[in-house]
Structures are given as C-alpha cells and as structure tokens.
DOVO-910575 format. One record per residue (C-alpha): residue number from 1; residue in one letter; chain; x, y, z. Coordinates in steps of 0.02 Angstrom, whole numbers, plus 32768, in hexadecimal, padded with zeros to 4 digits. Example, Ala and Ser with C-alpha at 12.3 -4.5 7.8 and 13.67 -1.06 7.14 Angstrom:
// DOVO-910575
<atom 1 'a' 'A' <8267 7F1F 8186>> <atom 2 's' 'A' <82AC 7FCB 8165>> 
This chain:
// DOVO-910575
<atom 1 'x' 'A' <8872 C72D 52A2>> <atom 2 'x' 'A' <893D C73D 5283>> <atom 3 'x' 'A' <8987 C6D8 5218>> <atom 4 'x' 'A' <8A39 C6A6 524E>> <atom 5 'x' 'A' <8AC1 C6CC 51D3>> <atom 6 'x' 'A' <8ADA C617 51AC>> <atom 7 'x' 'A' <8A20 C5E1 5170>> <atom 8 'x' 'A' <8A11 C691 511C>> <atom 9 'x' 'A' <8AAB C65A 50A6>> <atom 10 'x' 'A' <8A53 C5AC 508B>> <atom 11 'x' 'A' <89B8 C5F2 505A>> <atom 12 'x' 'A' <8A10 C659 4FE5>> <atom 13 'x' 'A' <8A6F C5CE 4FAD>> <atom 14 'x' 'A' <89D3 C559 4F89>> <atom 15 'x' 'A' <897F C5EE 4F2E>> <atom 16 'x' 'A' <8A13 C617 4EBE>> <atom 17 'x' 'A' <8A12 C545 4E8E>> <atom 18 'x' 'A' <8965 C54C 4E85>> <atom 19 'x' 'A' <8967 C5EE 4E0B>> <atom 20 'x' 'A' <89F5 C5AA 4DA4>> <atom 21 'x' 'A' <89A4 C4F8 4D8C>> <atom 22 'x' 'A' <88F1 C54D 4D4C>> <atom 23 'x' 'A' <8938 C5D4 4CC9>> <atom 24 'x' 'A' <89E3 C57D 4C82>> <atom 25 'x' 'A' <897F C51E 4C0C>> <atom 26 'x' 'A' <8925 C5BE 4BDA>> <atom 27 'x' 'A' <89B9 C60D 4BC2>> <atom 28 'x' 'A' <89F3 C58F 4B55>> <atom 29 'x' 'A' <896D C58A 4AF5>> <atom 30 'x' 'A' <898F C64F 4AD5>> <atom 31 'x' 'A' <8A3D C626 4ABD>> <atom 32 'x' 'A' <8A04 C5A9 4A31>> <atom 33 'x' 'A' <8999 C612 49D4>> <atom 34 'x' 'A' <8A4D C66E 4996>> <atom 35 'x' 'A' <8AB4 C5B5 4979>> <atom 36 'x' 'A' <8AFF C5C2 48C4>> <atom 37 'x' 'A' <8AE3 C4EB 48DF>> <atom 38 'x' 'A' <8A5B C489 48BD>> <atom 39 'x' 'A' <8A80 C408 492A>> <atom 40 'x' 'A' <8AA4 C49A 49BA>> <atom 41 'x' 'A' <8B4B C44D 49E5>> <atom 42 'x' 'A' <8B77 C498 4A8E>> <atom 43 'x' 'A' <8BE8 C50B 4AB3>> <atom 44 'x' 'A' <8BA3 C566 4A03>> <atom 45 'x' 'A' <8C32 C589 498E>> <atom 46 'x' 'A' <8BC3 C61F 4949>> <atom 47 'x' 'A' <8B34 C688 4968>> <atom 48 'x' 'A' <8AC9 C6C2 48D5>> <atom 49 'x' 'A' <8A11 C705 48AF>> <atom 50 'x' 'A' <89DF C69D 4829>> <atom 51 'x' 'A' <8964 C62A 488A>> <atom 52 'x' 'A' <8915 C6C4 48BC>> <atom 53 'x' 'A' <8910 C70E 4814>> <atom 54 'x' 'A' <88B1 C65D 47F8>> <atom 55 'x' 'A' <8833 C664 487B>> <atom 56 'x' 'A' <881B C716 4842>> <atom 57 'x' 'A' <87CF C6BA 478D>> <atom 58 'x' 'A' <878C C640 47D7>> <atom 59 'x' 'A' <86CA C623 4790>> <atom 60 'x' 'A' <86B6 C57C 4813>> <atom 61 'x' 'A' <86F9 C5F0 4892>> <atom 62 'x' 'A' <8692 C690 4872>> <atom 63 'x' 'A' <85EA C637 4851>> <atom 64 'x' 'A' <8617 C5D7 4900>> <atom 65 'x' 'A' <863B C67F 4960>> <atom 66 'x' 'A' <8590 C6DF 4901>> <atom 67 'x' 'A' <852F C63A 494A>> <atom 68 'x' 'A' <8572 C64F 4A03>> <atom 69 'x' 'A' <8556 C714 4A0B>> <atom 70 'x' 'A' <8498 C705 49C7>> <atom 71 'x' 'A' <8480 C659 4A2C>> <atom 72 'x' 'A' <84CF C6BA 4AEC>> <atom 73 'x' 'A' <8470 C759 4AB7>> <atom 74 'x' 'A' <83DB C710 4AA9>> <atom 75 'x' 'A' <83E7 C67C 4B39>> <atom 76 'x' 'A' <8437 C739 4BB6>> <atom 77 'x' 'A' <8388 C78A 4B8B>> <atom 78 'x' 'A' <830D C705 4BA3>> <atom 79 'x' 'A' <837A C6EF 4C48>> <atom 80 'x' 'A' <8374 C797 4C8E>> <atom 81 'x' 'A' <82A8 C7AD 4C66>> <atom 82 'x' 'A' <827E C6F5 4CB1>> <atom 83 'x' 'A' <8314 C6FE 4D4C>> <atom 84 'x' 'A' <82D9 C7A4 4D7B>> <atom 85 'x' 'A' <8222 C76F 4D90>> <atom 86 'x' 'A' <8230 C6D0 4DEC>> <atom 87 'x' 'A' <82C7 C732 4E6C>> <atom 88 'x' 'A' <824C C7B2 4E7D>> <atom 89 'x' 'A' <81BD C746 4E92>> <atom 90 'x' 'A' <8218 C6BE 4F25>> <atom 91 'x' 'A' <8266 C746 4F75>> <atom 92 'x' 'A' <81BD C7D3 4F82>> <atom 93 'x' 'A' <8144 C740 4F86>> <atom 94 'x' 'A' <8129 C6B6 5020>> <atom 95 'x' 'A' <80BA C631 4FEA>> <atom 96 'x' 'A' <80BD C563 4FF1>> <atom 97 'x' 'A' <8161 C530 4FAA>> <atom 98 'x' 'A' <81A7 C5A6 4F84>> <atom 99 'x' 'A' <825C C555 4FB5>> <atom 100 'x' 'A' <8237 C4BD 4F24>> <atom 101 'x' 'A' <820F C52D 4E9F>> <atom 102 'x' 'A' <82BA C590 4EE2>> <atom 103 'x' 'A' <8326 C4E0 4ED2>> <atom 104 'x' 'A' <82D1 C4D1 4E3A>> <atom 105 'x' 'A' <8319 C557 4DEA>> <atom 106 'x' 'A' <83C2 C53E 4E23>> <atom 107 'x' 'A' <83B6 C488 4DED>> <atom 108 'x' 'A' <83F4 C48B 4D3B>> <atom 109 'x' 'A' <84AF C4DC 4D62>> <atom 110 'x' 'A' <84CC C462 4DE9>> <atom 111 'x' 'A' <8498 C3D6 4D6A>> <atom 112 'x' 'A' <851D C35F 4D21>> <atom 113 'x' 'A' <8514 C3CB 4C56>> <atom 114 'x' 'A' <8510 C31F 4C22>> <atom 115 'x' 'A' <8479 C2EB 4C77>> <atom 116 'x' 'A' <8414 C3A1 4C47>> <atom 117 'x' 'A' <8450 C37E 4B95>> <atom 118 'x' 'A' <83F2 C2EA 4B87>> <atom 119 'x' 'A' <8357 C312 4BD7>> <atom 120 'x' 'A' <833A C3B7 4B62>> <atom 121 'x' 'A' <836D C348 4AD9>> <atom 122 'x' 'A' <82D9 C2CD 4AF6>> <atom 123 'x' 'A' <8274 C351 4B27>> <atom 124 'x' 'A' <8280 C3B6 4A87>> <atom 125 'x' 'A' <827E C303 4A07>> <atom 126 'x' 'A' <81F8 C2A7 4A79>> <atom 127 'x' 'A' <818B C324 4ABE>> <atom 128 'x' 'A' <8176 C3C0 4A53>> <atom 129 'x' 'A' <81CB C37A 49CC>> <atom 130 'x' 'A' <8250 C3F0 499E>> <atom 131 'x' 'A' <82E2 C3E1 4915>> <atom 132 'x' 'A' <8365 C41B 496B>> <atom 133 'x' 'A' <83BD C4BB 4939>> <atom 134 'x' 'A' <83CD C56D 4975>> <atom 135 'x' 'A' <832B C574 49D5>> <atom 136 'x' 'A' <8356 C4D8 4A38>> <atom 137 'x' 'A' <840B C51D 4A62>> <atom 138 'x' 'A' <83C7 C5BD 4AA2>> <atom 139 'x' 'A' <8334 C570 4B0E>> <atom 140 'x' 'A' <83BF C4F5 4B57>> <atom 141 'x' 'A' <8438 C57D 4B81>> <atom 142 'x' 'A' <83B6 C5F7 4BC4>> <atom 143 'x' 'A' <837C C55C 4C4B>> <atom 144 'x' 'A' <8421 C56F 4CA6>> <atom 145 'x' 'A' <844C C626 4C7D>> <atom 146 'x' 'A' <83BF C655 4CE9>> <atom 147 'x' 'A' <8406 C619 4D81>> <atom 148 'x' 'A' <848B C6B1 4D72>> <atom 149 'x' 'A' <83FE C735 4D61>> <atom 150 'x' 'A' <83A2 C6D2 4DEE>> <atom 151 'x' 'A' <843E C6DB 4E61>> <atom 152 'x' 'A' <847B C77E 4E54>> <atom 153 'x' 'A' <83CC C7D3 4E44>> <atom 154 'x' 'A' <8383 C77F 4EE9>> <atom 155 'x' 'A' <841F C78F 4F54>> <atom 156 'x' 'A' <8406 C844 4F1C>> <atom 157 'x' 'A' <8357 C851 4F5A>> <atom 158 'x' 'A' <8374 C7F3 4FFA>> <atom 159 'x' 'A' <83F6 C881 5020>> <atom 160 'x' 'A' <838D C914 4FF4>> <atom 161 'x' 'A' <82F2 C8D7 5048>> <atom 162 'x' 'A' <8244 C911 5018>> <atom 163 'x' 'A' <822F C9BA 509B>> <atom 164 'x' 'A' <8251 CA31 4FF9>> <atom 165 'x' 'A' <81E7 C9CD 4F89>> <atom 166 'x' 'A' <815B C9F1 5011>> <atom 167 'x' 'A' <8179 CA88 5026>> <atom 168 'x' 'A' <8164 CAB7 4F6B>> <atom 169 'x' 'A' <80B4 CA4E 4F6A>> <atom 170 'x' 'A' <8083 CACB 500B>> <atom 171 'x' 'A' <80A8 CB54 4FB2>> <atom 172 'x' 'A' <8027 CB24 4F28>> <atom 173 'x' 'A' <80A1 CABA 4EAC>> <atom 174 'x' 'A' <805C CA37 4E6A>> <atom 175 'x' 'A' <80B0 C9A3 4E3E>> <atom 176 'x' 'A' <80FF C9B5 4D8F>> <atom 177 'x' 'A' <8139 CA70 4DD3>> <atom 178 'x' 'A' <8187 CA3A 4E6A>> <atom 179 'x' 'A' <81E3 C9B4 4E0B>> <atom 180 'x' 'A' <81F4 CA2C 4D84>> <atom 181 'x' 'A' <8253 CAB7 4DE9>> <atom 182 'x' 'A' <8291 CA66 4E81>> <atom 183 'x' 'A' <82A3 C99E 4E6D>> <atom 184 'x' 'A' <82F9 C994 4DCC>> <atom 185 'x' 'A' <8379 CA24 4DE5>> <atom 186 'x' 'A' <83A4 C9BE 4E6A>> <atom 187 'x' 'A' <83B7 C937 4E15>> <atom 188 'x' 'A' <840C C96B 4D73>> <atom 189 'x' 'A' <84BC C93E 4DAE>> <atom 190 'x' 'A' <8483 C88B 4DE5>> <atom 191 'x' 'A' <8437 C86D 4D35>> <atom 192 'x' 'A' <84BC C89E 4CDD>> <atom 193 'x' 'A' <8540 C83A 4D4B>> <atom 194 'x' 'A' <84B5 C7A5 4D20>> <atom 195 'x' 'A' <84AB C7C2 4C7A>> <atom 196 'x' 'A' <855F C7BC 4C5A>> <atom 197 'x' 'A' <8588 C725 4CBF>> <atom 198 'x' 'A' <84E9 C6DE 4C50>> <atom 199 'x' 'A' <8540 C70D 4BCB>> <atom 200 'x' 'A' <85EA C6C3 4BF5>> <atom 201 'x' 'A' <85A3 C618 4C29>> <atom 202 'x' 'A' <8544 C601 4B77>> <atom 203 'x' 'A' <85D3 C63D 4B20>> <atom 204 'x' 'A' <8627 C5BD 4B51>> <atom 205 'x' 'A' <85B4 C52A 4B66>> <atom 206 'x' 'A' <85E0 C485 4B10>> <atom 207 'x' 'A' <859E C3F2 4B5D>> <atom 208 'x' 'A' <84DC C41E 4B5F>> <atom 209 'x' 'A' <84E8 C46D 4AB8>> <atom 210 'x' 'A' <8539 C3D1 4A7D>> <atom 211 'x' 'A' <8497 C378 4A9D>> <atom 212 'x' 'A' <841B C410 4A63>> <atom 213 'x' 'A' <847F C450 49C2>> <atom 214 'x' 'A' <845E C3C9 493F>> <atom 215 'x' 'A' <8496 C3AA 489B>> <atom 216 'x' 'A' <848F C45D 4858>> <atom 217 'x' 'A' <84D5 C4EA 48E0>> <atom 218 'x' 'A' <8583 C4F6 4923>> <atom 219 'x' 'A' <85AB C566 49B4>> <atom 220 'x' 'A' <8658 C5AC 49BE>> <atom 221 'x' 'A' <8696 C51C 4A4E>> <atom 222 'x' 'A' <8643 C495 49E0>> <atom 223 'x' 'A' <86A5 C4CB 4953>> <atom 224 'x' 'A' <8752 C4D1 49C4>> <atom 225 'x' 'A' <8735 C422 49F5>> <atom 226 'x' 'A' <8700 C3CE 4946>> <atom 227 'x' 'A' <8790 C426 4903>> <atom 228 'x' 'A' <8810 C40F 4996>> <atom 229 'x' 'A' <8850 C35A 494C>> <atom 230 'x' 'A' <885B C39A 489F>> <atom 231 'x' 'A' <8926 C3B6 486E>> <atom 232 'x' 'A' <8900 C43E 480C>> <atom 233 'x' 'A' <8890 C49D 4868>> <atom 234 'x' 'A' <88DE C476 4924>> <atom 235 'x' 'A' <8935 C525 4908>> <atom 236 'x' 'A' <88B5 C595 48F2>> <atom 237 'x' 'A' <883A C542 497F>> <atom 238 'x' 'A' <88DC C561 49EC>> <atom 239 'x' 'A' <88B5 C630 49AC>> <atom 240 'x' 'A' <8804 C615 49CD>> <atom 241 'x' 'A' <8809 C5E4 4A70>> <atom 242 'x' 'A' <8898 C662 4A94>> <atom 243 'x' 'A' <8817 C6F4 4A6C>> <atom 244 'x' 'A' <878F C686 4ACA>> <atom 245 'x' 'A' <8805 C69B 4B67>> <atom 246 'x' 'A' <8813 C747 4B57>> <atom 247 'x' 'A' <875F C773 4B27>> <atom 248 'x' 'A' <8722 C6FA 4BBE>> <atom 249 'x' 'A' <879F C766 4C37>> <atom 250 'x' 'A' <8717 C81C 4C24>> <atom 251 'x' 'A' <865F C7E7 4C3D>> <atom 252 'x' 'A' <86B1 C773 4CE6>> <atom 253 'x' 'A' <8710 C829 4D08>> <atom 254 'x' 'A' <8682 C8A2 4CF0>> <atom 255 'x' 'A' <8608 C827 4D53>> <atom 256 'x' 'A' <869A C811 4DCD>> <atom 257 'x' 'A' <86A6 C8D6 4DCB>> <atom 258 'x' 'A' <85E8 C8F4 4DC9>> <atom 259 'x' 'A' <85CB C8A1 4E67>> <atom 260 'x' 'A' <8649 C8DC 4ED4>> <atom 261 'x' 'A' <861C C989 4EAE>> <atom 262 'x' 'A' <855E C96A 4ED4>> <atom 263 'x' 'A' <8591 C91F 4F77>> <atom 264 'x' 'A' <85FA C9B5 4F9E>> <atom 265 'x' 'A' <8560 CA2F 4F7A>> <atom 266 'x' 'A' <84DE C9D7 4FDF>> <atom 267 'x' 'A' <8558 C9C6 5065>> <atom 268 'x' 'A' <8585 CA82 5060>> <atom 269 'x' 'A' <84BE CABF 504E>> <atom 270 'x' 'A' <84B2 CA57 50F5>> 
C-alpha cells in the first residue's frame, strides 16, 4: 500500500513528537548529571564532574549496583535453564492443557508488579516462612524473567520445526545428542537474546523487589528512589541513573541485534 505524501509527513510528524516526548526527560537527566547546581536550576549556568566523581565513591551506591549484578545474574540463569524446558516441552509435547500451563507462564509479566509483589511476599512470610533478603529477590525476579527465555526460545522452535530434530533421532541420536549438536546450536542466539532481555528487566525491577527485598538488601533502583528526595544526594542519583540509561541502551541493542540476525539466517537457509 502507498502512502500519499500528506499522511507520510504526518506519520513522521507524530513519530518525531512521540520520540521527543519519551527521551527529553532522559536527556535531561544526562544533562543533570553535569549541573554545577544543586537545585539543577535550568538553563545550567555550568557543567562540572563532581557529582560523578561522587557517585564514583559512593559505598550506598556500589553495594546497591554489586546487589543488582549478582541478584539479574542469578534470576538470567535460573531463567534460561527453567524457560528453555517448559518452551521446549509446550512446543515438542501435545498433551491435556497444555495452553493453561502456557498462560501460566506468561501470567506473571502481564500482572499488575504490585499485585505479584504481594503475593510472593505472603508466600515467602506465610507459607515457607522466609526472611526476606537476597534469596527472595532472586526467586521473585527469576518468576517473570522467564517469560523472556519462554518467548523468544518457543517462537524459535515454532519456526524451525522438529523435521531436523527427527532426522538426527533416525540417524541413531539419541536425545541429549540431538539436542546436544543440532537443537541448541540452533538455539544459542535465542538464549542469549533471552538472557539479556532477562537481564535488563531485573536490572531494573523496582516494584516487586520493593515487596521481596526486606530490611537488609538494596538493589541499585531501590537505592535511586530512597535516595531521590534526599538534597544532598539528588545529584549523584541524577549520575546514577544517567549511567543506568546508558547501560540499559546494550543488552535491549544486542537482543534487538541478536534477533534480527537469527531471523535473517533461518530465512536465508530456507
């Protein structure tokens, strides 16, 4: 369909606004990290690196960023072993609902954070009585993170199909082989496109781990938003979450990157 010259320039129009009204506060917040001010009085009179010199000393800040690596590392790999069994399992297996136990699994990431926050909080006081800490942070962020390894690693397998699985079993393979040498080359790119997306969203997860964290661990976005309201820390959370927006830009890029080139080479072995 052709697009007349008019509604092409409108839809450029609307996408420009639309671009401009998402990342001008971002860029301000950049912008902000380098404001000589305190009180970031706008236009700023001058630019300087203290705050970042700050943030660079920061213990609160460090101790924050050490908690979120080790809690997304760990929630990425329970993620990519549990994801990758149940895609592999809906989408080789047919049995009696096997469309529930799919919704099931998508269920958490289309859940309110609010609402999933407060059911794994009762669940880990009431029922297995749990203090919450680390442990509780990474189950929490693991129950949505799998949906990413899910997602890309069954829409993966519905594309390849199973004809070169079966043909490795007829050719004597057994089961760990074939998925040994033929199923997970094939899937490599689509776990690592998972895993970094799984990564990214427990990076950056506030709301359940507000409810899952207790008293004692602070993840990195915890720390920017106890500290946001604070005069004299309002500076360097502004250089925080300036290197948050760049560091969030390359696991979304790679994944971003990862999957368009898979598409391209199963399209092309076609």
């Amino acid at each position: 369909m052709t697009l007349s010259r008019g509604l092409r320039r409108l839809l450029l129009a609307i996408t420009t606004l639309a671009l401009v009204f998402v990342y001008t506060p971002l860029a301000l917040v950049v912008l902000n990290s380098f404001n000589a001010n305190k009180s970031f009085a706008w236009p700023p009179q001058q630019l300087t690196l203290r705050w970042w010199k700050a943030a660079a000393q920061s213990e609160g800040a460090r101790a924050a960023l050490l908690v979120s690596v080790e809690v997304a590392l760990q929630a990425t790999a329970i993620s990519l072993l549990l994801g990758t069994m149940a895609a592999m399992a809906l989408q080789r297996q047919r049995f009696f609902g096997r469309n529930s136990v799919s919704l099931l699994i998508l269920l958490p990431i289309a859940l309110p954070g609010i609402v999933t926050g407060i059911a794994l909080n009762n669940v880990f006081r009431t029922v297995f009585g749990l203090e919450l800490g680390f442990l509780t942070i990474v189950v929490a962020h693991a129950t949505f993170c799998i949906v990413t390894v899910f997602n890309n690693v069954q829409a993966r397998l519905r594309r390849l199909g199973g004809s070169l699985e079966e043909a490795s079993m007829d050719l004597g393979a057994g089961s760990f082989t074939t998925f040994r040498l033929v199923t997970f080359p094939l899937l490599r790119s689509a776990l690592l496109a998972g895993g970094l997306l799984a990564f990214a969203l427990s990076f950056d997860e506030i709301i359940v781990t507000t409810f899952t964290a207790g008293a004692r661990e602070e993840t990195l976005p915890l720390w920017i938003f106890n500290n946001l309201f604070r005069p004299n820390q309002a500076p360097v959370v502004n250089v925080v979450a300036a290197v948050l927006i760049v560091a969030s830009i390359v696991p979304i890029w790679l994944a971003q990157r990862l999957s368009g080139s898979s598409n391209e080479g199963l399209t092309g072995a076609r």
